[in-house]
N, C-alpha and C positions, 0 to 999 in steps of 0.2 A: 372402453375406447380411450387411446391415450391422448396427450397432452397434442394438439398443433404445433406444425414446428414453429409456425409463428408465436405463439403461445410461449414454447421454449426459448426460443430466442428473449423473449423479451422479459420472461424472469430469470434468463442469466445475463440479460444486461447490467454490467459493471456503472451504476448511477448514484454516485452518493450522494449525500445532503447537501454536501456544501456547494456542488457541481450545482446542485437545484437551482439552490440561491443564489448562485454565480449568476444565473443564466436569469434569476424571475429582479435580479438586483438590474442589470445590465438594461430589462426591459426597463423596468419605473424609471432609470437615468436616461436611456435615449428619450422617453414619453415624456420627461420632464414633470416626474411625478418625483419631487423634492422630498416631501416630507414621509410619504409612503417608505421611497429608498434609504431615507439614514432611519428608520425604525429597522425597517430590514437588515440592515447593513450594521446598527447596535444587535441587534438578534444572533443576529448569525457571526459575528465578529469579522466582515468583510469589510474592505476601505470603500469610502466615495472616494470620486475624483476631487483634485487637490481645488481645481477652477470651479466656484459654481456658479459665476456670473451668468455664463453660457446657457446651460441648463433653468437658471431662475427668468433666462433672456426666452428660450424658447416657451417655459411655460406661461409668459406672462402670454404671449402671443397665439399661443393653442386656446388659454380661456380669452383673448380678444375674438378669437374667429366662432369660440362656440356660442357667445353669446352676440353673435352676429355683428360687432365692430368688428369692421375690416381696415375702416381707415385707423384706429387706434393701432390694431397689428403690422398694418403697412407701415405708420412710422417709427413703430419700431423695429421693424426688419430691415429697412434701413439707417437705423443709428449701427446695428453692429453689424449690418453688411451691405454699404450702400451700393454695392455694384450689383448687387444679384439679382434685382429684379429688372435690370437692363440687360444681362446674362442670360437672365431666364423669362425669355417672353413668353412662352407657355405659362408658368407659372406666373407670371404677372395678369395674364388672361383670364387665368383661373381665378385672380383674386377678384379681379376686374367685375368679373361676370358674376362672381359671389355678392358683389358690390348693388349689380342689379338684380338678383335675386331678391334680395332683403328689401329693396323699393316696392318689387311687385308682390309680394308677399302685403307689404302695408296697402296694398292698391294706391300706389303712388304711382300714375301710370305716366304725368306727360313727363314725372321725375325722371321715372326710367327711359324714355323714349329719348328726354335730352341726353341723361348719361350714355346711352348707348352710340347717341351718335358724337357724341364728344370723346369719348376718352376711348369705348369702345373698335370703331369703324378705323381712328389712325392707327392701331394694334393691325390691321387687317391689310390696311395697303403697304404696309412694312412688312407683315405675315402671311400671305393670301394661303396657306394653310389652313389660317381659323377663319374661311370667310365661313365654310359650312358651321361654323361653333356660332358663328354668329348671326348667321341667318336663322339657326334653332333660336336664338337669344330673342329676336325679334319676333318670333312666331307665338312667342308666351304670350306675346301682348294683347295677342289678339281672345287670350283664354279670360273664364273668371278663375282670379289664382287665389279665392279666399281659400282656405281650406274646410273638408277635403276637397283635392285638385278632381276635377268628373273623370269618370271612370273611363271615358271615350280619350281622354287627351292624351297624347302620345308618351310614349316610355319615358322620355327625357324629363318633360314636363313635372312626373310625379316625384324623380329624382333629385332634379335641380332645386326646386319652389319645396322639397319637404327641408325640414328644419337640419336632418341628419346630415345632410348635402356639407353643411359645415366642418362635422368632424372629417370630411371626406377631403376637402380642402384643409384644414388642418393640419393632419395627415401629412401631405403632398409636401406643405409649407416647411414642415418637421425635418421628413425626409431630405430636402433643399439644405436646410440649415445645417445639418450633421454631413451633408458631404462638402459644404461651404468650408465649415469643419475641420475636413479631415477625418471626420467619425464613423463609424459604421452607418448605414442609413437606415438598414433594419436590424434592428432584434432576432436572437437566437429562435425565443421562444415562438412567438408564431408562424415561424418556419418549422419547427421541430412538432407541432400542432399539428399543421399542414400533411408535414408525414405520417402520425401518429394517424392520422383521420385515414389517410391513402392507403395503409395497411390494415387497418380495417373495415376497409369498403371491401380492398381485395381478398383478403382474408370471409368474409361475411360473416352473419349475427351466430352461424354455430360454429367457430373458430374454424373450421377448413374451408380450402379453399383446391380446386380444379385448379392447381397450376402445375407447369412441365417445369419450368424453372422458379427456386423458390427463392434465386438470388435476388430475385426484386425486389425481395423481403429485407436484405443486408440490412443487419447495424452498425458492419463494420465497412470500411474500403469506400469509392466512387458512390454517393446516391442517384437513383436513377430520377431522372426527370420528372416532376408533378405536374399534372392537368391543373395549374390554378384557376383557371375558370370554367371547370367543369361545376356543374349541378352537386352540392352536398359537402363542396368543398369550403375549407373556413377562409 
């Protein structure tokens, strides 16, 4: 049995090395992984960016949020962009609410009950958008949020109060700041992931695949749309 054409295709894709490193450098500088990139980037003989204030600004503020200071990250997101989080009330919400995660999480509960109606609730009559964000917010309270969260409490609950919930915010925060920017807001590589995974699900575990059209396959021209939130996907 011969080769799939998806199989073809993808070892006569024209990928060389330095395209690699192009692509895995590009990630560590938007991630604001400093020192990973200029190893890379001595390796491979590729430039950083001239600026790395930027870059050493975002990652100080990805390790504030993973380690759960948020108010550390918030001042410094606004030292080098103090409009943006009056810009971006979504994302101020999200820090917001990061904010009282990390209360209830200590079982600081009337801590959280004050934050949320202090800084929380005027977010809401400014936004009535995030009232349902924030009546989920208030419903934690009513949980035990030591960890693990009970197995009965709702989706959100296990989401928001687990620890990850931060790089998720992170994330969000990152994305913000590189189109504050001017930057790409996402990286090549986990978009090209995304596909590589998409073609083979369609493809399946024995390289063929039931399809009438194998353009869905292209490596080259138009890519076709990805299910990002389907089941299995990165």
């Amino acid at each position: 049995m011969g080769e799939s054409p998806w199989a073809s295709k993808l070892l006569g894709a024209p990928v060389s090395h330095e395209d690699l490193d192009s692509i895995v450098l590009q990630y560590l500088i938007l991630h604001g992984h400093e020192e990973a990139a200029e190893n890379l980037a001595d390796d491979a003989a590729l430039s950083m960016p001239q600026d790395r204030h930027a870059m050493q600004a975002r990652a100080y503020i990805r390790d504030a949020l993973l380690h759960g200071d948020v108010d550390r990250a918030m001042r410094r997101i606004t030292e080098i962009h103090p409009e943006i989080l009056d810009t971006c009330p979504f994302l101020f919400f999200e820090l917001q609410k990061l904010r009282m995660m990390e209360l209830l999480r200590q079982q600081l509960l009337d801590e959280a009950l004050e934050f949320a109606a202090e800084e929380l609730a005027p977010l809401v009559e400014d936004h009535p958008a995030l009232l349902y964000e924030l009546e989920k917010c208030m419903s934690l309270c009513l949980l035990d949020t030591r960890m693990p969260i009970p197995t009965d409490a709702p989706a959100y609950a296990h989401l928001w109060l687990d620890p990850m919930h931060r790089l998720h915010v992170a994330e969000e925060v990152n994305m913000a700041l590189l189109a504050a920017q001017g930057d790409p807001s996402e990286a090549k590589l986990p978009i090209l992931l995304h596909y590589l995974q998409r073609g083979d699900d369609l493809v399946g575990s024995n390289g063929l695949a039931q399809l009438d059209d194998w353009s869905v396959l292209s490596l080259d021209g138009e890519w076709p749309p990805v299910p990002w939130d389907e089941p299995g996907n990165l």
